[in-house]
C-alpha positions as CSV (number, residue, x, y, z in Angstrom):
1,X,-85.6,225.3,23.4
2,X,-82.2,224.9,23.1
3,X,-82.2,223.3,26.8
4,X,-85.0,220.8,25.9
5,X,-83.1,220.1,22.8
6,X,-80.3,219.1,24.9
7,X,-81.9,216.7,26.8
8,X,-83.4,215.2,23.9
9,X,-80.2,214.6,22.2
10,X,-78.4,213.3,25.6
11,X,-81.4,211.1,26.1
12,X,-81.2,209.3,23.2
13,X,-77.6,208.9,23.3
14,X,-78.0,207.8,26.7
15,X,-80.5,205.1,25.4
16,X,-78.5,203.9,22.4
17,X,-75.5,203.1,24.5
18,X,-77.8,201.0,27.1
19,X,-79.3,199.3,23.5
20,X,-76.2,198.8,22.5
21,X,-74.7,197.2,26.1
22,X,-77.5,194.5,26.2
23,X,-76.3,191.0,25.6
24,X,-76.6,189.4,22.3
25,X,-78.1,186.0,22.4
26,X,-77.0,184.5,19.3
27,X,-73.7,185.9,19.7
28,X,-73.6,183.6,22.8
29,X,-74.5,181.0,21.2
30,X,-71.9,181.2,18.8
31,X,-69.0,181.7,21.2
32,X,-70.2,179.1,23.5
33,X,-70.4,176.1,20.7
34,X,-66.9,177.2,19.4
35,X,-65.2,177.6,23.6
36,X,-67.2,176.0,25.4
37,X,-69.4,172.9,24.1
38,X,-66.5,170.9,24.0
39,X,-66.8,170.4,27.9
40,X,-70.0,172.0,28.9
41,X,-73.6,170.9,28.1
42,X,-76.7,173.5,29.3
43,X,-78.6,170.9,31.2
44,X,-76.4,168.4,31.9
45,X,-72.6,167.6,33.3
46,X,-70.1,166.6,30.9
47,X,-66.6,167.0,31.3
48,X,-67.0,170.5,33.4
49,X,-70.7,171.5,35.0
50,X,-74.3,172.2,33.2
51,X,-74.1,176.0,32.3
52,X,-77.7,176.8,32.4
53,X,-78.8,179.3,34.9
54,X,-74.9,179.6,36.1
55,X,-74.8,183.5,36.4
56,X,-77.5,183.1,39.2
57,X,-75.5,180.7,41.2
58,X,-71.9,183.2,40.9
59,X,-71.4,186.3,41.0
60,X,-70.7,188.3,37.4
61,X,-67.2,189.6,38.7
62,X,-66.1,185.9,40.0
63,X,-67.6,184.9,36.5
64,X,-65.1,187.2,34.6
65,X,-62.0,185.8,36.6
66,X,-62.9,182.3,36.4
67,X,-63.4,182.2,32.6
68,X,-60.4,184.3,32.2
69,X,-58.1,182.2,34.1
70,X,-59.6,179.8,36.5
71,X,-56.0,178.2,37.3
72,X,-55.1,181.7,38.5
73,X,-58.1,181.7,41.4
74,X,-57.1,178.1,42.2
75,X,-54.2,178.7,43.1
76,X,-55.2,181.7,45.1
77,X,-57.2,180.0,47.2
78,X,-60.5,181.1,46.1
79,X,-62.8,178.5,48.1
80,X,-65.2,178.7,44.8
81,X,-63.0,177.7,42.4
82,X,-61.2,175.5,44.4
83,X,-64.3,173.3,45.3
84,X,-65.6,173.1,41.6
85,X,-61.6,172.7,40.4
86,X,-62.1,169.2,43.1
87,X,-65.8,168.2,41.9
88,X,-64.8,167.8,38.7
89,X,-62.0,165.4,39.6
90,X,-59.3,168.4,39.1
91,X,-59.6,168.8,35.5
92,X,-58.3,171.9,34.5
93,X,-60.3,174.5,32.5
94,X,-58.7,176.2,29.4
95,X,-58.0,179.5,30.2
96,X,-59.9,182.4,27.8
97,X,-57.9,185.8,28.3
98,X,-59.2,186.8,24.7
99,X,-62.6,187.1,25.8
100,X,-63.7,190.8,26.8
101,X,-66.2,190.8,29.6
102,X,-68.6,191.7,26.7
103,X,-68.6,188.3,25.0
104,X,-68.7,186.4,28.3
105,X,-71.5,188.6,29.0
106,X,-73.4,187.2,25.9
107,X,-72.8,184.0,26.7
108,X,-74.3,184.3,29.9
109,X,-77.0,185.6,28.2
110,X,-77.4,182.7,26.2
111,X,-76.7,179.7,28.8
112,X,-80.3,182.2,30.8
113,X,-82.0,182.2,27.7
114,X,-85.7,181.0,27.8
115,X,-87.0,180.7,24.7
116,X,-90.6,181.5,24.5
117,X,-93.6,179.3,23.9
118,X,-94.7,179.2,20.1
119,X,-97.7,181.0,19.5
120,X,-100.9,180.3,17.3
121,X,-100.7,182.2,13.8
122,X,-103.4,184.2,13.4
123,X,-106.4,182.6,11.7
124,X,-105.2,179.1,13.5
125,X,-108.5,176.9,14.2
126,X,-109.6,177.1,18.1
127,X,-111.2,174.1,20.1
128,X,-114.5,173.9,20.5
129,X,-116.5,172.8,22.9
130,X,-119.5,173.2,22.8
131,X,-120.5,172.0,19.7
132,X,-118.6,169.2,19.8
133,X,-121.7,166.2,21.3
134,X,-124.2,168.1,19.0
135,X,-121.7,167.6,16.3
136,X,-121.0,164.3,16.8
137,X,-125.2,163.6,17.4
138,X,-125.5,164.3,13.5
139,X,-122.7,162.0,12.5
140,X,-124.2,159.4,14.0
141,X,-127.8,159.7,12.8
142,X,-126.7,160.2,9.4
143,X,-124.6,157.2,9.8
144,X,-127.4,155.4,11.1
145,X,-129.2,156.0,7.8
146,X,-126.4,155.1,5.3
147,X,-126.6,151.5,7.3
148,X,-130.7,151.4,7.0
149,X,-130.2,152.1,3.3
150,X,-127.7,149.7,2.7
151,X,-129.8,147.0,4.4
152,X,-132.4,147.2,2.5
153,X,-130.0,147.3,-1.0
154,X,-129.0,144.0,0.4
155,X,-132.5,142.9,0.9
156,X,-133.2,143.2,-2.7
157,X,-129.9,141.7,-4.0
158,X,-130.5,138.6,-2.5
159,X,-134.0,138.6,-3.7
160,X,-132.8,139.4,-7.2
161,X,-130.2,136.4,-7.0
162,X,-132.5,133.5,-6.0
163,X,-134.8,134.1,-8.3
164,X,-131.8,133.6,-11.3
165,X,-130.4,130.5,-9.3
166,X,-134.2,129.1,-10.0
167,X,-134.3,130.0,-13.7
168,X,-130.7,128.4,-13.9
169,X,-131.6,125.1,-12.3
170,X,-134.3,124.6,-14.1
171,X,-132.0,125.1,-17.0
172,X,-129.5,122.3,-16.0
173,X,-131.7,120.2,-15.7
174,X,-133.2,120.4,-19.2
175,X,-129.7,120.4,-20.6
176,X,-128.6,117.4,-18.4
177,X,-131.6,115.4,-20.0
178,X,-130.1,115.1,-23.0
179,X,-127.6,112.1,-24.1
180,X,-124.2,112.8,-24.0
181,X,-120.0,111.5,-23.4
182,X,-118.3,113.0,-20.6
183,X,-115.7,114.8,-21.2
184,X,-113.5,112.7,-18.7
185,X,-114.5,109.6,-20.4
186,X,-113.1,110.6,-23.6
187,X,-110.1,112.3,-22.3
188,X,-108.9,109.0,-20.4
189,X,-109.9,107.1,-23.5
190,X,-107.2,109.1,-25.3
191,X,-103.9,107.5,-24.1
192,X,-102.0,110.0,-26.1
193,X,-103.2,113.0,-24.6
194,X,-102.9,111.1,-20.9
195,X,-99.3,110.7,-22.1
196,X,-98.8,114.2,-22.5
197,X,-100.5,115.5,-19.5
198,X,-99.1,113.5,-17.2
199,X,-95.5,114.5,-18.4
200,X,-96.4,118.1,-18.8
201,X,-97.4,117.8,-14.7
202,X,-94.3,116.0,-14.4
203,X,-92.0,118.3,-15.8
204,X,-94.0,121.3,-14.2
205,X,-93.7,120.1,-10.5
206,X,-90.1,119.6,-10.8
207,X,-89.4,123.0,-11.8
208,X,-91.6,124.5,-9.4
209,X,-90.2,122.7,-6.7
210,X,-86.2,122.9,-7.6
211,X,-87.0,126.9,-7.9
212,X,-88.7,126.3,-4.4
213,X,-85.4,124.3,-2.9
214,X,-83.5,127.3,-4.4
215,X,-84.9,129.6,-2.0
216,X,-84.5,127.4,1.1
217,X,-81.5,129.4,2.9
218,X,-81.5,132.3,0.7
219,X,-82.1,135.6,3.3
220,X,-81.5,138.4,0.5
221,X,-83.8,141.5,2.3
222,X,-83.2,140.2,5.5
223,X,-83.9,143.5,8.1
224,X,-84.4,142.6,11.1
225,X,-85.3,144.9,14.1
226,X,-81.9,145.2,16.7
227,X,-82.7,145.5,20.1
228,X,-80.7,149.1,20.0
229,X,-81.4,151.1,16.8
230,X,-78.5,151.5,14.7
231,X,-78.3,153.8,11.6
232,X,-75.4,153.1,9.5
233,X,-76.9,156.3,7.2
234,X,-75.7,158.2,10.0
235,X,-72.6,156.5,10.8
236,X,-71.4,155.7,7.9
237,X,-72.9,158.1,5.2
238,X,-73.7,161.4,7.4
239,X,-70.8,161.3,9.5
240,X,-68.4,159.3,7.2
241,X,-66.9,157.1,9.8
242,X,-64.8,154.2,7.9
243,X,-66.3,150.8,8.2
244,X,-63.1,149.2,9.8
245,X,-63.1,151.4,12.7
246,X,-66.3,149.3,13.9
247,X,-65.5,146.5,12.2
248,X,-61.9,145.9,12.2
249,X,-60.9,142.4,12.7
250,X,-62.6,142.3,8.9
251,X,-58.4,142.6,8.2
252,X,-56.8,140.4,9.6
253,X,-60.1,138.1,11.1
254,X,-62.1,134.9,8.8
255,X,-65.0,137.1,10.7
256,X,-65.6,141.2,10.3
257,X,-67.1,140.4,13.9
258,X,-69.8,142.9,15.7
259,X,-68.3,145.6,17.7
260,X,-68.2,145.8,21.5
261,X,-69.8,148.5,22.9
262,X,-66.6,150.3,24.4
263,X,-66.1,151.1,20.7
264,X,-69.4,153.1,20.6
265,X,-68.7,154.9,24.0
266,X,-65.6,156.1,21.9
267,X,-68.1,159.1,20.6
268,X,-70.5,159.1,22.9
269,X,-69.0,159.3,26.3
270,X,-69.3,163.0,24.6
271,X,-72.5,162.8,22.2
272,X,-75.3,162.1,24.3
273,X,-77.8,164.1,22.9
274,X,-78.7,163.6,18.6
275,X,-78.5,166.9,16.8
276,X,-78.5,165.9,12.9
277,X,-81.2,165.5,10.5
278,X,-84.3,164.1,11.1
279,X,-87.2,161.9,9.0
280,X,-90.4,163.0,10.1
281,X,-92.4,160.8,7.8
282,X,-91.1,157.4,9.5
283,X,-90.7,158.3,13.0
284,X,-86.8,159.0,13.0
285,X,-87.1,162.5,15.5
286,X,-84.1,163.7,17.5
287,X,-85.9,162.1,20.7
288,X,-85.9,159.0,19.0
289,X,-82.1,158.9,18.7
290,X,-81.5,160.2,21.7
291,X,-83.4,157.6,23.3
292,X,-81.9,154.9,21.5
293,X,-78.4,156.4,23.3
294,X,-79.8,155.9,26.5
295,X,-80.4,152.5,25.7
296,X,-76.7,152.1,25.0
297,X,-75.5,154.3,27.8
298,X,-77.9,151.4,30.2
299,X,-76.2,148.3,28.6
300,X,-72.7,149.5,29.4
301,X,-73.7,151.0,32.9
302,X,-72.7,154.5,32.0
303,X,-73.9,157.5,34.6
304,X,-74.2,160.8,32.7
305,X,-74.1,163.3,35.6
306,X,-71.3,161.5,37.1
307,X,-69.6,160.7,33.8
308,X,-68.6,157.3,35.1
309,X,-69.5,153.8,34.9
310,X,-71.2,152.1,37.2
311,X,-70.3,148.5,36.7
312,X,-74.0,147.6,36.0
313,X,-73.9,146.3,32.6
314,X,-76.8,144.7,30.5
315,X,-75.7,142.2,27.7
316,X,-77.6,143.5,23.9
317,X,-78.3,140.7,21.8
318,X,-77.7,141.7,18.3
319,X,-79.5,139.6,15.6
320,X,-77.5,138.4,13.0
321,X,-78.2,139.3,9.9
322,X,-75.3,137.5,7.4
323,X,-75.1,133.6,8.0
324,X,-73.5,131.3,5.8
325,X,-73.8,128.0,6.1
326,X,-71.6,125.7,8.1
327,X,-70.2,123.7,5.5
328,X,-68.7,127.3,3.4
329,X,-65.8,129.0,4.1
330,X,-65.4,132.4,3.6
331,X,-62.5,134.7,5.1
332,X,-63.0,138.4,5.4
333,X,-58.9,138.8,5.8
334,X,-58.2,137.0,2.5
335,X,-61.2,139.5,0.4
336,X,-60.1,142.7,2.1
337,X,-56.4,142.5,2.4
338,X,-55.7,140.6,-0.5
339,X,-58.1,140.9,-2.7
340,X,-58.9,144.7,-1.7
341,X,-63.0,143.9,-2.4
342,X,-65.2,147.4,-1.4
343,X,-67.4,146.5,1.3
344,X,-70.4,147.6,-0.7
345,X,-69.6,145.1,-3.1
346,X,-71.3,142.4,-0.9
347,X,-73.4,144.2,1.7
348,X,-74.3,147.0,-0.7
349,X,-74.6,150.9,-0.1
350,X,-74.5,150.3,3.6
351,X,-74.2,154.7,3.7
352,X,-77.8,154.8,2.5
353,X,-79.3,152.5,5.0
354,X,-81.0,153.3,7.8
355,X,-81.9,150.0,9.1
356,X,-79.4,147.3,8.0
357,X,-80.8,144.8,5.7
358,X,-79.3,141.7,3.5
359,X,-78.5,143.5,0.2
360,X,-76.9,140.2,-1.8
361,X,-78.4,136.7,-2.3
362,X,-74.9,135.2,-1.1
363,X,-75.8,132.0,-2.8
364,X,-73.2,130.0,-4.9
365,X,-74.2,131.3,-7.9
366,X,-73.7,134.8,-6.9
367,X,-69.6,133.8,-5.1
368,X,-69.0,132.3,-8.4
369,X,-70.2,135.1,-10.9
370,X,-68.0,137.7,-8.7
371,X,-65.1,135.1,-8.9
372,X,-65.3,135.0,-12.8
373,X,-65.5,138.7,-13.1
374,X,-63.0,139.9,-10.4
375,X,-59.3,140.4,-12.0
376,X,-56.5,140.0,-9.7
377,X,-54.2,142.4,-8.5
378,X,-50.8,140.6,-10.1
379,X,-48.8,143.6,-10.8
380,X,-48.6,144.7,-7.2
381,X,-48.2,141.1,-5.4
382,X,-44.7,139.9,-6.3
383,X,-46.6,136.3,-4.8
384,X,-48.3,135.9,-7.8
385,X,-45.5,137.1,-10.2
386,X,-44.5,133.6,-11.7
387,X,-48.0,131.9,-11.3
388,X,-48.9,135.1,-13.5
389,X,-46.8,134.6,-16.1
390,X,-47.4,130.9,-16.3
391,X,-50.9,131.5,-16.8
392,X,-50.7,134.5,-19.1
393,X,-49.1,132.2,-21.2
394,X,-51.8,129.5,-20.4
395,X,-54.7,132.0,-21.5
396,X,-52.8,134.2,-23.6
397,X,-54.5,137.3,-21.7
398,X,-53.0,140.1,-19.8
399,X,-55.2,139.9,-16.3
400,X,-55.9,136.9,-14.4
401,X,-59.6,136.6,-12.9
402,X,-59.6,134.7,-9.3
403,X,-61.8,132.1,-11.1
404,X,-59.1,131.2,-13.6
405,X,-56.5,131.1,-10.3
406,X,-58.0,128.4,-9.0
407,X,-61.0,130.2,-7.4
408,X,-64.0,127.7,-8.6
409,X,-62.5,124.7,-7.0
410,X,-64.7,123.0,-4.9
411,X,-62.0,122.8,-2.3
412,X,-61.4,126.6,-2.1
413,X,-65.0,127.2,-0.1
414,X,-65.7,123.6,1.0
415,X,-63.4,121.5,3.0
């Protein structure tokens, strides 16, 4: 007993420690998005090779070295390392002497991994077969009979209508035999109550048509659909990136002007793939997203395996959204460095918008209302620091608002 009891207890030990030597997945996956995403994709090249499947093309051993020190076996001459350390236009790779062959092990393990197909829960509806053309036979018959019985409903409802039509002729008739005045006739016999209508017409069609006139120009919920999707809710709320860094001749610029595309390859020479929230509801997947990458990676020409451009470029014609007209001037330079007015305070919370749309009426109206209520910065502008104590003393207030510095004259917007 005491022999089997032995090889019971060595047994399980012996199966514990091969338990406890099998890679761990999610451990992989950990240490390859903190050491390794940063140059390495699974299916595709980015700055170094695609990682899945790479323990089957090396050898476990070379594996260890390489990670470990890779500029080591370059310079030994390893013909291995030294092709790849070439391929990859002789980037070097980051050395990783803190990982144990353990952790490279797991992430092996992970770039193998294979997840497995999703399963139907148990009590999930199958397809039939079968059943289906009997099914559908019934459907149709049935339908078929709602159709014969609303035919005939229809049948009787016209019936039923003709025969009042006939009472009420006969009706009219009997009521238009008897004397009587118009109504017209002793409406236009009334010159008063002419009078009055035709100014009440008058005064109605002008209002109705100067509130008509008022509109002409006036885009406010303008969205219109760009030829390469563009979330500023991503952008600019998720991701927080400052609106200048897209747009940044707004400072110094009469125009915040659209970006060129180079600044968008900025990020995504290195995100090609979208891994952020999705909105099921409208269609927003992570395939849509990544799709409308590729669209940008085709205008500018860029290859992804190669991670080079190609020189074949495609021109994107963005649809403006914000137009004023020709005869207004406005100067983004003079409202955001001088004036330091929020974005949002004309084009709205651009953070929350997933599609871009017109959020203000721009009209005059609306210029003018913001021009009255805005105060100036004085205190921190020693430009303004004798106009603001000639017009303190002018108004007898303490803060200036642009309109009462000059900023409803005509000649400030048109000229």
């Amino acid at each position: 007993m005491t022999f089997f009891g032995l090889i019971s207890f060595f047994s399980i030990l012996f199966s514990a420690n091969l338990i406890a030597q099998e890679p761990d997945v999610q451990k992989g996956k950990s240490l390859f998005n903190s050491q390794c995403a940063a140059c390495h994709k699974l299916n595709r090249n980015l700055v170094g090779p695609a990682l899945k499947g790479v323990s089957a093309k090396y050898e476990k051993d070379w594996l260890y070295s390489w990670i470990k020190n890779s500029q080591a076996m370059i310079k030994s001459g390893d013909p291995q390392a030294v092709a790849i350390y070439e391929e990859y236009n002789k980037v070097a790779m980051n050395a990783f002497p803190n990982l144990s062959n353990e952790d490279i092990d797991n992430i092996l393990a992970y770039t193998d991994y294979v997840p497995p197909k999703p399963t139907p829960p148990p009590g999930a509806p199958v397809a039939q077969t079968s059943s289906s053309s009997s099914t559908n036979d019934i459907i149709l018959i049935l339908l078929s009979f709602v159709l014969l019985v609303l035919v005939m409903l229809l049948y009787l409802i016209n019936k039923t209508l003709k025969s009042l039509v006939n009472q009420n002729t006969v009706f009219a008739d009997q009521q238009n035999n008897k004397k009587g005045i118009p109504i017209w006739k002793a409406f236009a016999k009334n010159q008063f109550l002419v009078f009055c209508s035709v100014i009440f017409l008058l005064l109605s069609s002008a209002y109705y048509a100067y509130g008509y006139m008022l509109q002409v120009g006036v885009d406010q919920g303008y969205m219109p659909i760009q030829p390469i999707h563009y979330s500023h809710k991503i952008h600019s709320g998720a991701n927080q990136i400052e609106c200048q860094y897209c747009h940044s001749s707004a400072k110094k610029s009469k125009h915040s002007g659209i970006p060129s595309l180079n600044v968008c390859m900025n990020c995504h020479e290195n995100i090609a793939e979208y891994n952020g929230e999705e909105d099921l509801e409208k269609g927003y997947t992570k395939e849509f997203y990544t799709n409308e990458i590729k669209k940008l990676y085709k205008a500018v020409g860029w290859d992804e395996n190669s991670q080079s451009y190609t020189g074949d470029t495609e021109p994107v014609k963005w649809v403006r959204i914000h137009n004023l007209p020709d005869f207004v001037y406005f100067n983004h330079a003079q409202h955001v460095n001088v004036a330091g007015v929020d974005c949002k305070t004309c084009h709205g919370p651009v953070e929350e918008m997933e599609i871009l749309y017109q959020h203000s009426s721009l009209t005059m109206g609306w210029c003018i209302n913001c021009h009255r209520e805005t105060n100036v910065d004085l205190k921190n502008n020693e430009y303004y620091q004798k106009i603001h104590e000639e017009l303190s003393k002018k108004y007898g207030v303490d803060e200036l608002t642009a309109a009462q510095m000059g900023g409803l004259e005509c000649g400030k917007c048109h000229y």
